[in-house]
C-alpha positions as CSV (number, residue, x, y, z in Angstrom):
1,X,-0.6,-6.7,-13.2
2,X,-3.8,-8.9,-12.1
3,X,-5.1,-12.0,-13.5
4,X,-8.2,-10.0,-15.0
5,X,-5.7,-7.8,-16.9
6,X,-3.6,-10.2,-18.1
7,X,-6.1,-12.7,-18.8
8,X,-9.6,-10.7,-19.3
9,X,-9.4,-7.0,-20.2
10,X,-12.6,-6.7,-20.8
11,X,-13.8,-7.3,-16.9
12,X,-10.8,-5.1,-15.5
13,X,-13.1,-1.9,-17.6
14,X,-16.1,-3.1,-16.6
15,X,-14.3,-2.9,-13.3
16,X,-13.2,0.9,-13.8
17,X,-16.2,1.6,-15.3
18,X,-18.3,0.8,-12.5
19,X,-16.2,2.3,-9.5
20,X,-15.7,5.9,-8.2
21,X,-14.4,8.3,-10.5
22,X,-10.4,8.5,-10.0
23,X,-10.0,12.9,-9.0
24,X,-8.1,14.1,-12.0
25,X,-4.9,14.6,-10.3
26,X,-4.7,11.1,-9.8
27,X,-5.0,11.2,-13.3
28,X,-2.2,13.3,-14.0
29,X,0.1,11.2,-11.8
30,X,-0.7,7.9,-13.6
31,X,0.0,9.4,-16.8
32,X,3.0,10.9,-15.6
33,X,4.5,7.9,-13.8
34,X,4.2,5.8,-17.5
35,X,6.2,8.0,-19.2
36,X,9.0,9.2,-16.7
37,X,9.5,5.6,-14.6
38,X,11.2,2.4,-15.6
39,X,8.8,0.0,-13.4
40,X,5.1,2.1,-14.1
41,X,3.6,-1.1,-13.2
42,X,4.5,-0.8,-9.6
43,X,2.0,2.0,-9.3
44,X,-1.1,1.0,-7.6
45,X,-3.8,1.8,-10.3
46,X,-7.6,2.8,-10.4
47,X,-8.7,0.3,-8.9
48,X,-6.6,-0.5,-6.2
49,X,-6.6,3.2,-5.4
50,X,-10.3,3.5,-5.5
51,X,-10.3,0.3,-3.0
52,X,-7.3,2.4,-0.7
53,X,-9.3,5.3,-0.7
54,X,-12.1,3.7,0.4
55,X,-11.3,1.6,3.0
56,X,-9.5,4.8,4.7
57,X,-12.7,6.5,4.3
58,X,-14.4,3.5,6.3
59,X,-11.5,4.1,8.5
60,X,-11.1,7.9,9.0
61,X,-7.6,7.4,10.2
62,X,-5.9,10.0,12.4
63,X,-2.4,9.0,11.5
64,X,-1.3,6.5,8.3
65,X,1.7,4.7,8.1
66,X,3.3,3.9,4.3
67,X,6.0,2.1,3.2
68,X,7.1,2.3,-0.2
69,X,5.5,5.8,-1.8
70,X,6.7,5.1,-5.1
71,X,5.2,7.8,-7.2
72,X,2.7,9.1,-4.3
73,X,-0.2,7.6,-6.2
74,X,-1.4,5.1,-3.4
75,X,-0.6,7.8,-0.4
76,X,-2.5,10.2,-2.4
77,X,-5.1,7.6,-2.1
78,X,-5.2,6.9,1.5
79,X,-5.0,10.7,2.7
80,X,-8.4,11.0,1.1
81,X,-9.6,9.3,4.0
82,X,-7.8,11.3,6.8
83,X,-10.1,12.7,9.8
84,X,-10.0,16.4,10.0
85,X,-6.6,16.8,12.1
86,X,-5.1,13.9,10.6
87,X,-1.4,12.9,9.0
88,X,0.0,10.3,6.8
89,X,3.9,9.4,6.8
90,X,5.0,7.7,3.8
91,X,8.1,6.3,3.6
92,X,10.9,5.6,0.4
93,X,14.2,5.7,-0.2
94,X,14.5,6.3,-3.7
95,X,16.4,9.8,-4.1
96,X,16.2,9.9,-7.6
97,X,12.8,9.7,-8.6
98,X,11.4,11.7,-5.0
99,X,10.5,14.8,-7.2
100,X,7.8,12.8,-8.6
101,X,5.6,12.4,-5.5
102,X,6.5,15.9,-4.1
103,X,5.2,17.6,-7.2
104,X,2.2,16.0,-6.6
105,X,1.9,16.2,-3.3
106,X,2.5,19.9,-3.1
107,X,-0.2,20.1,-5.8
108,X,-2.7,18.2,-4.0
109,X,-5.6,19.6,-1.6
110,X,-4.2,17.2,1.6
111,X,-0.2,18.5,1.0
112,X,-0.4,20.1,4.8
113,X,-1.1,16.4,5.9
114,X,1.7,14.5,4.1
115,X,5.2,13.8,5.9
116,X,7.4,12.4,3.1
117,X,10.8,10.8,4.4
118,X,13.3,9.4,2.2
119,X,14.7,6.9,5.4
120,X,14.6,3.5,5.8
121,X,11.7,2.1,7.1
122,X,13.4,-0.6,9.3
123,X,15.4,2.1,10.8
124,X,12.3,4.6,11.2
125,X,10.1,1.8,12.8
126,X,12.9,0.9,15.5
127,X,13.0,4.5,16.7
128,X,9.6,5.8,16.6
129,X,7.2,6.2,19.2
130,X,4.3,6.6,17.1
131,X,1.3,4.3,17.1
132,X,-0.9,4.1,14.0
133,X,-4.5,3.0,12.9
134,X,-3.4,2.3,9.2
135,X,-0.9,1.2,7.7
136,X,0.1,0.3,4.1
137,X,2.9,-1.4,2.9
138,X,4.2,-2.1,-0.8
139,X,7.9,-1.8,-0.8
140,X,11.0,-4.6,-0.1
141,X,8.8,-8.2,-0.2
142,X,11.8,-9.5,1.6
143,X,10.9,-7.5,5.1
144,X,7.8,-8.4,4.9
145,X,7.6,-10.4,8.2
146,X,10.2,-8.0,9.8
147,X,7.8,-5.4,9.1
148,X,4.9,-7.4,10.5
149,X,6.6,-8.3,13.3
150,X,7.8,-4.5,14.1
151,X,4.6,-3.1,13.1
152,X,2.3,-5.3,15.4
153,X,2.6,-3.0,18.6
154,X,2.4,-0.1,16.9
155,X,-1.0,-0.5,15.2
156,X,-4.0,0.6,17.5
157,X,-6.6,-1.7,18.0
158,X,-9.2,-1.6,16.1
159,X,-6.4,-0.5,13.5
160,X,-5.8,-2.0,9.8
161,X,-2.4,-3.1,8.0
162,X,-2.5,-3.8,4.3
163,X,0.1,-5.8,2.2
164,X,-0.1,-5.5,-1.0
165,X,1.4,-7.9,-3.8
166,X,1.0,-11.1,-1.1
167,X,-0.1,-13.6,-4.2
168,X,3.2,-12.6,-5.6
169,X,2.0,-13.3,-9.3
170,X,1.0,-17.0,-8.4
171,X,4.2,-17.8,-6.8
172,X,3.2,-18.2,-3.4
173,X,1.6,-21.8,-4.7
174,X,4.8,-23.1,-5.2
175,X,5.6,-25.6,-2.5
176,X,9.3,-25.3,-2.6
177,X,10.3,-21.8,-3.3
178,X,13.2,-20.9,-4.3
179,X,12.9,-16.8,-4.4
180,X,13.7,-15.3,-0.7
181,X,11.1,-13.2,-2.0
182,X,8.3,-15.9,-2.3
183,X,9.0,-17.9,0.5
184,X,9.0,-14.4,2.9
185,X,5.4,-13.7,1.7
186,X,4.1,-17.1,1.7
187,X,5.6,-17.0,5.5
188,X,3.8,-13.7,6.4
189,X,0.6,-14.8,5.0
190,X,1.1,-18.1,7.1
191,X,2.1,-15.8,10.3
192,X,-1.0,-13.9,9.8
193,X,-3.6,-16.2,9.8
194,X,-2.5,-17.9,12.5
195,X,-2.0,-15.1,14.9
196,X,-5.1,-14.3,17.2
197,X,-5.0,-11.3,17.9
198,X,-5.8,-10.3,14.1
199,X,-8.6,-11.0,11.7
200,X,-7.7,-11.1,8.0
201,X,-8.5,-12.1,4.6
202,X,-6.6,-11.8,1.2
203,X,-8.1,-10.6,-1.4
204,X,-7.6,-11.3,-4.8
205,X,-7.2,-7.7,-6.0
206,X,-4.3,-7.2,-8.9
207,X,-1.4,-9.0,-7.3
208,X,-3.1,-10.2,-3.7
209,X,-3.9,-7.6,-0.6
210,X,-3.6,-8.8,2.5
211,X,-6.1,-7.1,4.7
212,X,-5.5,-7.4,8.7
213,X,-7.1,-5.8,11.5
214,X,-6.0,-5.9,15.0
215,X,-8.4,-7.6,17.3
């Protein structure tokens, strides 16, 4: 949840109101992923999945990288953006609730470019020999710097990682931290800004994305 919801729901609809319409099998899936999950909040939203699918448009990726597909709404998102002969891997491994994003990605217009794997990401990243030119993640805050660090030779240059949730509610203010959690993403955000061969900013979108781009 963002400030602006919490705080001023007005502005988030005046937000929605004034971006790209969300296609209505987005729609759907929202909907869907209230009634049937426990956590619906984890799902990325209008407006961060209006921002997703536009920066991949800017993009026009040949081959996405996701970690932590949830309900499929966000990787829906991003393969909006996908150049003609392009892919997205997406990456979870919740077993139980995987029928969600593979009815919808059956359903959908890109489902020839999806490549859903229920497999650790640690363990996939350590073994492939891919490279990528975007790359999302939004699963395990506690990785994040393992993922970083794993990550940064397989992003092109030129290519973009996102992290989403890296204001962590507020928490990441707190000098003394005492969740792994917090004091993993105040670490990464500290990691990134300091490393030169990447450009980045965080912006304060719902819960913090931290957009990077390799030099």
């Amino acid at each position: 949840m963002s400030f602006f919801e919490e705080n001023c729901p007005e502005i988030d609809r005046y937000l929605e109101n004034h971006a790209s319409a969300e296609p209505e099998n987005l729609k759907n899936l929202r909907r869907e992923t209230f009634q049937k999950t426990t956590q619906p909040h984890m799902i990325s939203g209008y407006l961060q999945g209006r921002f997703l699918a536009l920066i991949s448009k800017m993009v026009s990726p040949k081959n996405i990288l996701e970690i932590g597909t949830f309900t499929g709404y966000a990787t829906l998102c991003l393969a909006e953006g996908l150049a003609a002969e392009g892919k997205i891997t997406t990456l979870d491994i919740n077993e139980e609730l995987a029928y969600l994003p593979k009815k919808y990605f059956a359903e959908s217009e890109f489902s020839s470019k999806i490549n859903f794997q229920l497999e650790d990401a640690k363990t996939f990243l350590k073994k492939t020999d891919e490279t990528f030119d975007f790359i999302f993640i939004d699963a395990d805050k506690e990785s994040y710097v393992e993922y970083f660090n794993l990550l940064k030779k397989k992003l092109k240059s030129g290519g973009v990682i996102l992290f989403d949730n890296v204001l962590w509610y507020g928490k990441i203010l707190e000098d003394n931290p005492k969740q792994k959690s917090t004091k993993v993403i105040k670490e990464l955000n500290e990691l990134v800004a300091k490393d030169s061969y990447f450009d980045n900013v965080i912006l304060p979108l719902r819960d913090g994305v931290h957009l990077i781009r390799k030099k």
